[in-house]
BAFI-3210 file (N, C-alpha, C; in Angstrom, 3 decimals, decimal comma, padded with zeros to 6 digits):
// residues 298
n [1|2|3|4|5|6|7|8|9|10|11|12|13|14|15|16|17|18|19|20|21|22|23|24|25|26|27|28|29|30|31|32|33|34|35|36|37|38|39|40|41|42|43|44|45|46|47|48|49|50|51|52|53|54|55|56|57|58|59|60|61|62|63|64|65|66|67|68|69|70|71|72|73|74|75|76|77|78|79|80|81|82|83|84|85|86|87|88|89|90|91|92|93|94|95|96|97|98|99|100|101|102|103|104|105|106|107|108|109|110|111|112|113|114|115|116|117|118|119|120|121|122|123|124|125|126|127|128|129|130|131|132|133|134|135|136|137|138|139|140|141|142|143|144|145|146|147|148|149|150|151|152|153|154|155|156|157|158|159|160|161|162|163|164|165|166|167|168|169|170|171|172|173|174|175|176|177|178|179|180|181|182|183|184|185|186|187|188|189|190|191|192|193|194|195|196|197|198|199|200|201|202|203|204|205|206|207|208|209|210|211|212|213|214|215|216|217|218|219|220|221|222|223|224|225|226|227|228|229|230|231|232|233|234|235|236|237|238|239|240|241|242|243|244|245|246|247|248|249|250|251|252|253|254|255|256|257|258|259|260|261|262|263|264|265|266|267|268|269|270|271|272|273|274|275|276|277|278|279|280|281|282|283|284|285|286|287|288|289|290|291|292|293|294|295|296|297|298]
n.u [008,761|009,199|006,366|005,044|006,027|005,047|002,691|002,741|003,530|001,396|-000,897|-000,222|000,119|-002,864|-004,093|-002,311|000,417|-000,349|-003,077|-002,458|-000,765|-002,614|-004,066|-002,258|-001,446|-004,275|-004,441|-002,817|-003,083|-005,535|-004,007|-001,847|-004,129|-005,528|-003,235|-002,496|-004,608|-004,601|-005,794|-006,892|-010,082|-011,493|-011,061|-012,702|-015,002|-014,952|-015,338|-017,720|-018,969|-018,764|-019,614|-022,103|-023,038|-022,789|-024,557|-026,959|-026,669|-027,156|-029,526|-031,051|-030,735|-031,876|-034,252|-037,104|-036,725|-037,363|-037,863|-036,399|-034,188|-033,513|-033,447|-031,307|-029,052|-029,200|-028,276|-025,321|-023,901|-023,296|-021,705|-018,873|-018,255|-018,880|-017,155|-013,978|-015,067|-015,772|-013,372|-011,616|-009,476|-007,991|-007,080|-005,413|-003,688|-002,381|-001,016|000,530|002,732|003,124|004,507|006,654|007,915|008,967|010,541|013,278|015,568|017,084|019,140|020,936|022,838|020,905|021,302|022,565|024,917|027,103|027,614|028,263|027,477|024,847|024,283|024,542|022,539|020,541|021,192|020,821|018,224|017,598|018,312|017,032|014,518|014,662|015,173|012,341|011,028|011,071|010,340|007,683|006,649|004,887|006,089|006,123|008,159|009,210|011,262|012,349|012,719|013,301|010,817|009,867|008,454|007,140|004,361|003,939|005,857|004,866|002,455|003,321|006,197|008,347|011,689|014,586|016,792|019,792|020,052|019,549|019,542|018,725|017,120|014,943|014,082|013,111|011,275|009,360|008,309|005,893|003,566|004,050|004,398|005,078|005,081|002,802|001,889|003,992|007,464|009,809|012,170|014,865|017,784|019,881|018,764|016,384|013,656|010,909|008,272|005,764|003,972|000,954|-000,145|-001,547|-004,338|-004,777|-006,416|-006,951|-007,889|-006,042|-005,520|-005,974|-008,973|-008,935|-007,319|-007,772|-008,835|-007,197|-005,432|-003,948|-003,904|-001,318|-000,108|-001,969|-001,527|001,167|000,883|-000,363|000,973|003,034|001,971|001,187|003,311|007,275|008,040|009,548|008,334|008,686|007,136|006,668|004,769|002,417|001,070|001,807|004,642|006,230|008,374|007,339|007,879|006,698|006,118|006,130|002,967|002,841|003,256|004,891|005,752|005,889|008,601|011,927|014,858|016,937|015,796|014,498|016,696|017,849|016,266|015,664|018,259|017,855|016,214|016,978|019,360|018,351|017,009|019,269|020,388|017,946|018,337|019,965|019,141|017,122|014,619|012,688|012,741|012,617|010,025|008,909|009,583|007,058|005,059|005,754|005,914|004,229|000,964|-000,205|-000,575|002,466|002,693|003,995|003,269|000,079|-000,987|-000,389]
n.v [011,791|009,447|009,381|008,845|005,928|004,840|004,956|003,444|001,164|000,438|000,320|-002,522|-004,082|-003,925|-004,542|-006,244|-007,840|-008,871|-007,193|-005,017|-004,960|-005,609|-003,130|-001,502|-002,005|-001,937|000,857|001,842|000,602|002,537|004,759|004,460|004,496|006,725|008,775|007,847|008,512|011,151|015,071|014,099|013,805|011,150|011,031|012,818|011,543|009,437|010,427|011,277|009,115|008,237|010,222|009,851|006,970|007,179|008,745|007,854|005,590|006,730|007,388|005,029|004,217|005,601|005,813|003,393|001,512|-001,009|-002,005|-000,370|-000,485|-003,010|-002,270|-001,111|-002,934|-004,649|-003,600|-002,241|-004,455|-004,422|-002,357|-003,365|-004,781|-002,285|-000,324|-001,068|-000,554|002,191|003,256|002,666|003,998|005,465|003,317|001,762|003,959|003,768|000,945|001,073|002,564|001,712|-000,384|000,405|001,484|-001,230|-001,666|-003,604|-002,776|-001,047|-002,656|-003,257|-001,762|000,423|001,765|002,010|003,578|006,163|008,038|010,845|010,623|010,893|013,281|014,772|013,649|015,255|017,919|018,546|018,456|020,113|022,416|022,624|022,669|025,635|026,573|026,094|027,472|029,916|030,143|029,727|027,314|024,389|021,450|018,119|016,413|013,104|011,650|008,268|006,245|004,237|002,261|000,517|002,011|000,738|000,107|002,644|003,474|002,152|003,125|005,422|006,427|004,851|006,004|005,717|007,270|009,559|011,891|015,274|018,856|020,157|017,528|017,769|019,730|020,077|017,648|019,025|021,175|023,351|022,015|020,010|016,007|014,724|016,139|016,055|014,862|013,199|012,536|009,948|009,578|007,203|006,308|007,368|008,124|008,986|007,680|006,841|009,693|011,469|009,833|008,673|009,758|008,634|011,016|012,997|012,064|012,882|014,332|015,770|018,273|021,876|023,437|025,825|025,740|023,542|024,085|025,653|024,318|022,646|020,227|019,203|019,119|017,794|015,308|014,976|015,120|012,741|010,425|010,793|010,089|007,338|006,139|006,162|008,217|011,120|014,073|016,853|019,881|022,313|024,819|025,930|028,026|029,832|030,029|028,952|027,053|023,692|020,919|017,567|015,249|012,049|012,656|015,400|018,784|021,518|024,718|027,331|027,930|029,703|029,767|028,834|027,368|025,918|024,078|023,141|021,931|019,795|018,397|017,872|015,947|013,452|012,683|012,518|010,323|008,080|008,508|007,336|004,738|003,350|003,547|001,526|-000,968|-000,852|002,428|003,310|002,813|004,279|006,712|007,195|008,500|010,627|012,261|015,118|015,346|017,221|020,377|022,663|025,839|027,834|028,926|030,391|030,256|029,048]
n.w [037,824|039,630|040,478|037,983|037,767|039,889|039,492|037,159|038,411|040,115|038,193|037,039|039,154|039,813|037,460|035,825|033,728|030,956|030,847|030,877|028,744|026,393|026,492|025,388|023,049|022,012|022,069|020,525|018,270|017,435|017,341|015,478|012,980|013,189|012,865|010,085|008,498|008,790|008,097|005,994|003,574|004,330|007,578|008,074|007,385|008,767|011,483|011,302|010,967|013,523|015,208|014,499|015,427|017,947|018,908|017,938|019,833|022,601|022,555|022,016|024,325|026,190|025,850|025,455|022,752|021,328|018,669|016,811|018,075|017,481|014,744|014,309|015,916|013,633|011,278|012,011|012,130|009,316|008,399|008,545|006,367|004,602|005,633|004,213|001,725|002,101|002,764|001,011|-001,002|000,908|002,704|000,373|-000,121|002,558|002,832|001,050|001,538|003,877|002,535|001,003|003,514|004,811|002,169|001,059|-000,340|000,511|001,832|-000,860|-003,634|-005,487|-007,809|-010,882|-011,508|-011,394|-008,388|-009,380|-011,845|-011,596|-010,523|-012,236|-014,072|-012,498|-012,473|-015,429|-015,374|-013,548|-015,259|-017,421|-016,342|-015,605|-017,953|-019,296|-017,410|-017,651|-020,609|-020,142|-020,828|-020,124|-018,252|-017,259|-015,220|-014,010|-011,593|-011,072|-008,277|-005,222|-005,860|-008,851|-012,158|-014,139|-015,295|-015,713|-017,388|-019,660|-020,826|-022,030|-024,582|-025,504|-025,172|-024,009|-023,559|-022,691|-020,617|-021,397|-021,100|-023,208|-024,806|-023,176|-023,197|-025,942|-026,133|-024,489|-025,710|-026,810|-028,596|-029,813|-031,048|-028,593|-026,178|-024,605|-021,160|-019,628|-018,829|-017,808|-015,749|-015,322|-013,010|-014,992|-017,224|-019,810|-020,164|-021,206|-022,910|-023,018|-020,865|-019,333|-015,985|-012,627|-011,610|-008,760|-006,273|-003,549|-000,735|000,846|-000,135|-000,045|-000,172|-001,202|-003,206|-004,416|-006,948|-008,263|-009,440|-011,825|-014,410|-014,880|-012,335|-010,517|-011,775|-010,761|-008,140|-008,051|-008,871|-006,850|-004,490|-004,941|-005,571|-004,612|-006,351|-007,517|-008,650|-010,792|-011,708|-013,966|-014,699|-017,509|-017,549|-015,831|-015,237|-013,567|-011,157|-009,183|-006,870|-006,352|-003,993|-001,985|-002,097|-001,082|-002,465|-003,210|-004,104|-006,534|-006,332|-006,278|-008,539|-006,952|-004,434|-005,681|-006,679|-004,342|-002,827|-004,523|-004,224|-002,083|-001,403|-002,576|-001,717|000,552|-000,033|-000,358|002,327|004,282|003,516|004,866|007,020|009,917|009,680|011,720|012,582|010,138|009,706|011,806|010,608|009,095|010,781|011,554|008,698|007,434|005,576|002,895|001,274|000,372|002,602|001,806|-000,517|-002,129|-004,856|-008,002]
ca.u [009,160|008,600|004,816|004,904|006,813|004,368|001,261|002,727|003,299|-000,176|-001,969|000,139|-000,466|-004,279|-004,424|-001,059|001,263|-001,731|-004,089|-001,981|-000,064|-003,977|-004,866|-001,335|-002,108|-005,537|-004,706|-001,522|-003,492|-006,441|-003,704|-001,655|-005,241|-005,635|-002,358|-002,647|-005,930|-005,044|-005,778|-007,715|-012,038|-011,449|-010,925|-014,025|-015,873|-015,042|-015,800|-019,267|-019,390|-018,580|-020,909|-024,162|-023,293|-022,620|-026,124|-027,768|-026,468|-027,498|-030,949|-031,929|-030,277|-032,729|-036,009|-037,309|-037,345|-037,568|-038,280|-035,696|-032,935|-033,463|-032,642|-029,600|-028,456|-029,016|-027,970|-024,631|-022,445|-023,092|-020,714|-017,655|-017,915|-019,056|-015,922|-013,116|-015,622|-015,324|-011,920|-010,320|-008,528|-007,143|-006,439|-004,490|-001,753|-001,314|-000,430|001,552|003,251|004,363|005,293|007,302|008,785|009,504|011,501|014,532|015,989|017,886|020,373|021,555|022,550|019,775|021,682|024,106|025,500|028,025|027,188|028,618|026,510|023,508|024,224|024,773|021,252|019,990|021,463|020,605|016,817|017,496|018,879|016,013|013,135|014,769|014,806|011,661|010,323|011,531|009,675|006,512|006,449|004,494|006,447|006,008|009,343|008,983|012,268|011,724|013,512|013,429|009,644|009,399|007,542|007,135|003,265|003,367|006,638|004,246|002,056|004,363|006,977|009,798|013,196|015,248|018,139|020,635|019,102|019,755|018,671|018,106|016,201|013,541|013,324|012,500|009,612|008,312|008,225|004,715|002,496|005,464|004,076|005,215|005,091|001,466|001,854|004,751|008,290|009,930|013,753|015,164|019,386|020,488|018,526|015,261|013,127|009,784|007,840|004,302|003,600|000,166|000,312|-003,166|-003,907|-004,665|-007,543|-006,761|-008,774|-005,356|-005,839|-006,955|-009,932|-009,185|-006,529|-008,198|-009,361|-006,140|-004,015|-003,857|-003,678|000,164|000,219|-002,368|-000,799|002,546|000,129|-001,036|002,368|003,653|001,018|001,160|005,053|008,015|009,042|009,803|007,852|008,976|006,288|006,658|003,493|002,225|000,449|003,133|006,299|006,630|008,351|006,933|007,839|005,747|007,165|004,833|001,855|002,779|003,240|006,009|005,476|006,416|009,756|012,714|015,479|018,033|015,432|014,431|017,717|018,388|015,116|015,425|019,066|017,841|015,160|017,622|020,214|017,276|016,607|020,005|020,409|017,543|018,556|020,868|017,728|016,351|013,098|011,686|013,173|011,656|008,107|008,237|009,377|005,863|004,085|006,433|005,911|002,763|000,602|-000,861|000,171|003,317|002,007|004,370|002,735|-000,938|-001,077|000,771]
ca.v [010,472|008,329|009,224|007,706|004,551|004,697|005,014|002,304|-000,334|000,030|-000,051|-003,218|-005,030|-004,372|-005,283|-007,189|-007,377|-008,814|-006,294|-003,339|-004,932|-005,568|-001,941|-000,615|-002,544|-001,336|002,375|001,831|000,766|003,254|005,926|004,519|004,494|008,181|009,078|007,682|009,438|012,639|015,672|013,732|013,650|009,903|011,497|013,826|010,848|008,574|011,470|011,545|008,007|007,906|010,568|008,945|006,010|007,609|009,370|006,317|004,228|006,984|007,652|003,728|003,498|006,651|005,218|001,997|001,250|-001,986|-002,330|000,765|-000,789|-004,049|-002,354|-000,526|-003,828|-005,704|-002,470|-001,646|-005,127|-004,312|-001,279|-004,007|-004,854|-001,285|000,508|-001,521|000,480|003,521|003,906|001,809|004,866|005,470|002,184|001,412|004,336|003,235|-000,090|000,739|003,747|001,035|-001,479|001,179|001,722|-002,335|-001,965|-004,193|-002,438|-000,470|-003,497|-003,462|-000,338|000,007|002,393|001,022|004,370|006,709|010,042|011,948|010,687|011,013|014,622|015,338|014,033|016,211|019,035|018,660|018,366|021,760|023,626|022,045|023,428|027,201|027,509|026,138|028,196|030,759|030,400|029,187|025,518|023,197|020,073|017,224|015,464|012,094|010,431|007,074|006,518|002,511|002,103|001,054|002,593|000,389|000,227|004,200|003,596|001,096|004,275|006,378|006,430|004,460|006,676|005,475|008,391|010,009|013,143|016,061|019,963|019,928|016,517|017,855|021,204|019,486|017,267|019,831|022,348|023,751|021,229|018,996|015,137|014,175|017,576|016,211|013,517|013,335|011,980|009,341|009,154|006,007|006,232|008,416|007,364|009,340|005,903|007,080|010,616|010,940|008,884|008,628|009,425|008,774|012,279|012,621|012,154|012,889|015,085|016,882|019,400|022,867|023,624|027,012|025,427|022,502|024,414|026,223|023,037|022,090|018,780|018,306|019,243|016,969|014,250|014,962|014,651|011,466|009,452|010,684|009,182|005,444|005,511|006,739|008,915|012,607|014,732|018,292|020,355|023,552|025,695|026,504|029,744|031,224|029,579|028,650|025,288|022,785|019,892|016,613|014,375|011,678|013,494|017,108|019,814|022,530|025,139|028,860|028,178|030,199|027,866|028,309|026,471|024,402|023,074|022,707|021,288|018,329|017,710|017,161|014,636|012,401|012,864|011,874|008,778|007,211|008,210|007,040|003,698|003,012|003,341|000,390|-000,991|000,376|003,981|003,929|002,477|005,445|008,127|007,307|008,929|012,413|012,787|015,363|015,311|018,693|021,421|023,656|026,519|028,939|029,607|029,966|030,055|028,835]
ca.w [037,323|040,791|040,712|037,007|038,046|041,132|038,957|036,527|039,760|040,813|037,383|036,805|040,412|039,746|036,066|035,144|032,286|029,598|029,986|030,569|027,017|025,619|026,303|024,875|021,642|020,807|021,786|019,256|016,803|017,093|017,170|013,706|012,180|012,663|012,216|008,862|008,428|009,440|006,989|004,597|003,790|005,405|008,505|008,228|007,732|010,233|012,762|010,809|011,333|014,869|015,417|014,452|016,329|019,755|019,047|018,309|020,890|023,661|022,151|022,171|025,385|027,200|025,141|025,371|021,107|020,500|016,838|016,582|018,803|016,313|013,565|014,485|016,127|012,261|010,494|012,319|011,468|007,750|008,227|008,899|004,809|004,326|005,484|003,567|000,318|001,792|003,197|000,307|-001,498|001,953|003,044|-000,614|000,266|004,021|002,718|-000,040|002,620|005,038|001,808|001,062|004,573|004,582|001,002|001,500|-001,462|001,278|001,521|-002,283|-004,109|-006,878|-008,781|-011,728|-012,040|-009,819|-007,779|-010,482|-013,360|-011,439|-010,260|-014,082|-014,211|-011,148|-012,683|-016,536|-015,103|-013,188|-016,010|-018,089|-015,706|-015,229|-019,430|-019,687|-016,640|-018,588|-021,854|-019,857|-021,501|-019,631|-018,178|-016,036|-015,181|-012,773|-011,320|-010,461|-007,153|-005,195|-006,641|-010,204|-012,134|-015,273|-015,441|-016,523|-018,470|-021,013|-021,263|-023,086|-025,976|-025,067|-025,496|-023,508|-023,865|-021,849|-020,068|-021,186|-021,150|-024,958|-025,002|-021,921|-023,831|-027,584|-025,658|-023,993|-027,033|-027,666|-030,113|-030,232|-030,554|-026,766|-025,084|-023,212|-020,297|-018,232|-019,233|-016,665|-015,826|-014,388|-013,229|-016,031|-018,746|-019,906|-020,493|-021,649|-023,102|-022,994|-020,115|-018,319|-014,751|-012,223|-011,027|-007,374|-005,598|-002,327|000,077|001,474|-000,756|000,626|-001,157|-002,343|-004,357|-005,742|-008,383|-009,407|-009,741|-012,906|-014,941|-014,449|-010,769|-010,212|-011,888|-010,095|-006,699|-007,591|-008,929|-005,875|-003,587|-005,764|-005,420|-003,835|-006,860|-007,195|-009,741|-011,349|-012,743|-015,087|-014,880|-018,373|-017,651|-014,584|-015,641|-011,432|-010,798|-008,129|-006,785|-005,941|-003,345|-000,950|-001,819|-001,174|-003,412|-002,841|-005,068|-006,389|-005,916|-007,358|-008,593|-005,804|-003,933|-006,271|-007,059|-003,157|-002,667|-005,588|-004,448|-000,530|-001,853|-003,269|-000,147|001,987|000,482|000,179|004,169|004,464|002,972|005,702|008,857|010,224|009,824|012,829|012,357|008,642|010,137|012,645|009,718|008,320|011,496|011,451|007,285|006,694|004,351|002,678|000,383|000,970|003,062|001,498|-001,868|-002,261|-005,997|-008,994]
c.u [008,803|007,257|004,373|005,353|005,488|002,849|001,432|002,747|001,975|-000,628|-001,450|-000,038|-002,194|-004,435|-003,990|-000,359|000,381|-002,513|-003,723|-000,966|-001,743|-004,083|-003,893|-001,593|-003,169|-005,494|-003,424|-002,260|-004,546|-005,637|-002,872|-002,920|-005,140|-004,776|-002,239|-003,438|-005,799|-004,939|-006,413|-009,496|-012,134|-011,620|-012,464|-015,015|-016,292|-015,723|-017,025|-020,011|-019,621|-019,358|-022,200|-024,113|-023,555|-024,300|-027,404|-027,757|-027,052|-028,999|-031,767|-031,413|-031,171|-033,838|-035,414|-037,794|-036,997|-036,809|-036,883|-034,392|-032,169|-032,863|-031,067|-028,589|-027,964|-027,815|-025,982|-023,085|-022,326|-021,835|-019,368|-017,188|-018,274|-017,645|-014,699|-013,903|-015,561|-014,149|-010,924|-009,338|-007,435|-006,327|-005,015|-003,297|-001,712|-000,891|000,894|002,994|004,192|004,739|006,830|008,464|009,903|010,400|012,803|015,728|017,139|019,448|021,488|021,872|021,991|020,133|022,929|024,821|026,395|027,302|027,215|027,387|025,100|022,915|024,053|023,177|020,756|019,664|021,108|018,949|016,682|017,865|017,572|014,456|013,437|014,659|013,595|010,489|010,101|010,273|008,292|005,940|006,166|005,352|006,094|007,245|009,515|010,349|011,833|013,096|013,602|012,477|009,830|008,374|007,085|005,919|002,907|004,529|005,717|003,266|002,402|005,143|008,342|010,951|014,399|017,079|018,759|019,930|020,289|019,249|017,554|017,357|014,867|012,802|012,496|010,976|008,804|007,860|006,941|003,939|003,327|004,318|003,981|005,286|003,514|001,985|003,421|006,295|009,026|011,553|014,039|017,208|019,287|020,050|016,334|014,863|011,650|009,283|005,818|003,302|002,326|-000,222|-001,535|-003,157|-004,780|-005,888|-007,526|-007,319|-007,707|-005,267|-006,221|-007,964|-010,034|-008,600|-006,562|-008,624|-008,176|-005,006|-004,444|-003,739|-001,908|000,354|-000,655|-002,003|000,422|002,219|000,282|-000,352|002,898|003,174|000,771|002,388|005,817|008,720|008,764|009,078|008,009|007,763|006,307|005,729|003,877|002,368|001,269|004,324|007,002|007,151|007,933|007,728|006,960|006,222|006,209|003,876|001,817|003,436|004,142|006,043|005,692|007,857|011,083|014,352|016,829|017,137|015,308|015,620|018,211|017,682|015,160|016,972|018,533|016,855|016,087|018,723|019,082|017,228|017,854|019,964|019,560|017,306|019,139|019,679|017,582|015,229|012,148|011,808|012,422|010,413|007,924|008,039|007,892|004,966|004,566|006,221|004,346|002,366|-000,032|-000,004|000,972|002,335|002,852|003,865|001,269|-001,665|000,172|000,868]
c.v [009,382|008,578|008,345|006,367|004,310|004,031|003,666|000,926|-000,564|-000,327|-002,112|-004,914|-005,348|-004,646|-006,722|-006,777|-007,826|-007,797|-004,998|-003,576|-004,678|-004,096|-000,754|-000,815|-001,859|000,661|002,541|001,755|001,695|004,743|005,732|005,004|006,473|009,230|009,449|008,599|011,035|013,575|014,866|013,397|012,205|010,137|012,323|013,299|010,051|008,956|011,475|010,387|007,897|008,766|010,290|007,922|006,002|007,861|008,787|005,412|005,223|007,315|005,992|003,434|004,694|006,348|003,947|001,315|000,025|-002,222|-001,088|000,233|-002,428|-003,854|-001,445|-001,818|-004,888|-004,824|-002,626|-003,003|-005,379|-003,027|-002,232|-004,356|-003,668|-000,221|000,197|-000,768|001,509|004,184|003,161|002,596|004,658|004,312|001,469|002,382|004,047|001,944|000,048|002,170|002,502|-000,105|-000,597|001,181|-000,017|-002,464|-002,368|-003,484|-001,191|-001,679|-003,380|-002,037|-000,609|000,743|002,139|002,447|004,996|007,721|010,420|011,953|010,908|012,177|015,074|015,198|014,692|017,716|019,066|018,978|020,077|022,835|023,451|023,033|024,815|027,575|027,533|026,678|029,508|031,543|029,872|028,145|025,073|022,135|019,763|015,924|014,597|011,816|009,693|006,779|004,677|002,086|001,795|001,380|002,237|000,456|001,679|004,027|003,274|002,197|004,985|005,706|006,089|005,006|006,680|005,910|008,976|011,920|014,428|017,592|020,257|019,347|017,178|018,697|020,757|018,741|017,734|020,963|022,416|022,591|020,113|017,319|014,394|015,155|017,229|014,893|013,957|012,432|011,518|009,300|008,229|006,384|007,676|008,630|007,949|007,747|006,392|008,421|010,342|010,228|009,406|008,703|009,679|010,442|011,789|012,742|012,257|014,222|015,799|018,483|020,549|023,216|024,198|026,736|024,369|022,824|024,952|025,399|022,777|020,552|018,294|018,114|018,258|015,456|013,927|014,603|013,540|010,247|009,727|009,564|007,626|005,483|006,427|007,847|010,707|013,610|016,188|019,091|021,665|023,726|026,262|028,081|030,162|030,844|028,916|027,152|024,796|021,231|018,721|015,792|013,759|012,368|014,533|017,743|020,829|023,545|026,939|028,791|028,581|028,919|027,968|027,272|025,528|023,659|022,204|021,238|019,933|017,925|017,085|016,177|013,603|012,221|012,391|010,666|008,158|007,369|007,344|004,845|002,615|003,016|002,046|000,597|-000,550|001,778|004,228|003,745|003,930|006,500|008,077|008,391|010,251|012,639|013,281|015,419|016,678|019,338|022,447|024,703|027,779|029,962|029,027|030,147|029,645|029,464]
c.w [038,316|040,812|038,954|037,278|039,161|040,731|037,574|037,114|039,729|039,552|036,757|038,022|040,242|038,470|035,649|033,886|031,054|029,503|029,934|029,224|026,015|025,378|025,197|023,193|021,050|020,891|020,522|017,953|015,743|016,848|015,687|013,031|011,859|012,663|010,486|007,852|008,718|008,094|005,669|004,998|004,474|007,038|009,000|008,419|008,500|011,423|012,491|011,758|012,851|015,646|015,668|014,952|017,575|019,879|019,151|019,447|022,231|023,319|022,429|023,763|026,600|026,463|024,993|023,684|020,799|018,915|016,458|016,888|018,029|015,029|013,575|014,734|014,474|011,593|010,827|011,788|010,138|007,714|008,142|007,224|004,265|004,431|004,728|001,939|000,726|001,846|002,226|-000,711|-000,200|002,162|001,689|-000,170|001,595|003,488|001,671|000,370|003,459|003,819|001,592|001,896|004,751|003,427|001,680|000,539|-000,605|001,726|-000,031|-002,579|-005,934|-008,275|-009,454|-011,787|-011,156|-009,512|-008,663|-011,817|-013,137|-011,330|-011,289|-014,176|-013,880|-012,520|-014,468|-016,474|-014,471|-014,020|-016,962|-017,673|-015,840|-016,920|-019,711|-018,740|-017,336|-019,722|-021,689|-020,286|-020,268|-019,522|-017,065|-016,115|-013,548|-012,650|-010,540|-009,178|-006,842|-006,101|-008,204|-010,607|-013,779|-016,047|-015,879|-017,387|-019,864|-021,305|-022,152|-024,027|-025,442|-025,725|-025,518|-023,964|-022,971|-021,766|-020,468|-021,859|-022,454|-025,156|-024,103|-022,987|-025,315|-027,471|-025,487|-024,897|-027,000|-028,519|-030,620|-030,197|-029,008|-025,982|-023,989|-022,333|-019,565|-018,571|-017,544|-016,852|-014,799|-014,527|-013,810|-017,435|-018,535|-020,466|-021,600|-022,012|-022,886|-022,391|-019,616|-017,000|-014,366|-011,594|-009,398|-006,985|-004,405|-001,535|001,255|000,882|-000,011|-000,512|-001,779|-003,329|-004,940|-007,028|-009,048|-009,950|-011,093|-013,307|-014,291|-012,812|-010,129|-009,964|-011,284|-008,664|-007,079|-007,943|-007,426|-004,594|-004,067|-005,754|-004,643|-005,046|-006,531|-008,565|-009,561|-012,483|-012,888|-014,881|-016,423|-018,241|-016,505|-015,068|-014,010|-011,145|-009,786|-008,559|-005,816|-004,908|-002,171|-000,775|-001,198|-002,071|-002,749|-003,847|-005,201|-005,711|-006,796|-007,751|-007,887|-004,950|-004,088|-006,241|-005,281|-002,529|-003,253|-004,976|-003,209|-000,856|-001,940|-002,310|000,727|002,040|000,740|001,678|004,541|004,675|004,126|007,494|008,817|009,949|010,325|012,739|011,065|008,782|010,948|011,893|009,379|009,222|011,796|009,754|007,488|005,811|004,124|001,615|001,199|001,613|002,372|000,359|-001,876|-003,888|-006,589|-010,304]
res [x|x|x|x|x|x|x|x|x|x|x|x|x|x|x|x|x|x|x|x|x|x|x|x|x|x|x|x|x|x|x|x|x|x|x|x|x|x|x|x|x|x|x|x|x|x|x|x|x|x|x|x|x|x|x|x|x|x|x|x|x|x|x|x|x|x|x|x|x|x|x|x|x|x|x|x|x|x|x|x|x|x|x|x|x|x|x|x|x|x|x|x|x|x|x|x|x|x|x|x|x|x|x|x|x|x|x|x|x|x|x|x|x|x|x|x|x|x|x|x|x|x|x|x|x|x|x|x|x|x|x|x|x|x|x|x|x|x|x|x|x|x|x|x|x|x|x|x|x|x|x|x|x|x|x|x|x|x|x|x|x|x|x|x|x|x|x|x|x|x|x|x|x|x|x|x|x|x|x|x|x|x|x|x|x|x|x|x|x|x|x|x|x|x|x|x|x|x|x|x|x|x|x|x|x|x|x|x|x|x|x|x|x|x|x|x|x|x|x|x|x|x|x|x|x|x|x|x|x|x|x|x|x|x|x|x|x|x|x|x|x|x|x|x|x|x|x|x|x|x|x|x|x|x|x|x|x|x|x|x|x|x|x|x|x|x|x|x|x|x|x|x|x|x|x|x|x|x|x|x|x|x|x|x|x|x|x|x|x|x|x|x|x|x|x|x|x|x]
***
């Protein structure tokens, strides 16, 4: 500890307090960046990127190329409007990750309803998934959490009914009119059937299991990653529930977990509700991104 204090005097006598703040700044911000970045094809590319520059810059800098060293020099500040097109998937969820983390919606309580009636929901949704795990029916059940999520409500078949086991199971029925798309619950109150959700495009994926995900699991990826909600998805062909949650997947789980699993989601956030600003900016840089590691099919 005195050779750190020792080694922070000196770098501070020969620098100062600007450039030893300057230098803290840009390594802060080069380390959010690939924080942010980590585990996704963004990441793969940057490294591409940063590759062929190093290679370039020591190749014109051990040959005398002119005409060569000209056009790298023209070439290279077109990348500055070039990367905001390639990294703009990425860049849309870090912004809408730390809008997120900023939600003031942690002052108010957003829910008109009590514990009790909500648990009733919880639990009408968990008895819901284990029958229709059961009988291998396909569902995709979103709860909308701070985030609204009105722009996929206007998608679907407005319902707006009180949740319960019976109602999930009748949607999700086989050939039923609203059994495809994704039904949304807000509070206590199924709102919509049939909803539209974006599916995911995200490059956390492991590759072997980009192909076995299916349409719903996809779609349960990729609401998760555009909002803060929570998505439940039924496997057609295994009957296996998963859940969706900030762009990971949890999956093959029997329903003691599940049920444990969907109640600690919803226990997270209120706690969560109650952090400071800074404490919810830092959660962003401990949350990974990726697929459960426990189950490698569904």
């Amino acid at each position: 500890m005195a050779q750190f204090l020792n080694d922070l005097s000196f770098l501070i006598q020969r620098f100062g307090w600007t450039d030893l703040l300057d230098i803290v700044l840009v390594g802060a911000v080069f380390f959010i960046v690939l924080m942010f970045l980590r585990d996704t094809e963004a990441l793969v590319l940057l490294r591409g990127v940063f590759f062929i520059i190093v290679l370039l810059a020591l190749f014109t800098s051990l040959i005398e190329l002119p005409a060569f060293s000209w056009l790298i020099r023209t070439v290279l500040p077109a990348l500055v409007f070039a990367i905001p097109v390639i990294f703009a998937p990425e860049i849309r969820r870090t912004l809408e990750r730390v809008g997120r983390a900023g939600n003031i919606s942690f002052l108010i309580r957003t829910r008109n309803i009590t514990e009790k009636q909500f648990l009733e929901t919880l639990d009408a949704i968990i008895k819901a998934s284990g029958r229709l795990s059961e009988r291998h029916h396909g569902a995709l059940i979103v709860i909308q959490r701070n985030q609204g999520l009105s722009e996929y409500v206007n998608t679907g078949v407005s319902l707006n009914a009180q949740v319960t086991p019976e109602l999930l199971l009748q949607i999700f029925y086989p050939n039923t009119p609203l059994h495809d798309g994704a039904v949304i619950i807000v509070n206590d109150r199924l709102v919509a059937a049939s909803c539209v959700m974006p599916l995911s495009s995200s490059g956390v994926l492991n590759r072997s299991l980009e192909h076995t995900l299916g349409l719903r699991h996809r779609a349960a990826l990729g609401i998760t990653e555009v909002s803060d909600a929570v998505a439940v998805v039924v496997s057609e062909e295994t009957g296996s529930i998963s859940i969706a949650q900030d762009g990971k997947i949890f999956h093959r789980l029997n329903m003691e977990r599940f049920q444990h699993t969907l109640l600690a989601f919803f226990q997270a956030t209120d706690l969560k509700r109650e952090k400071s600003l800074t404490a919810r900016l830092l959660s962003l840089f401990t949350a990974g991104k990726g697929v459960d590691k426990e189950g490698d099919e569904l």
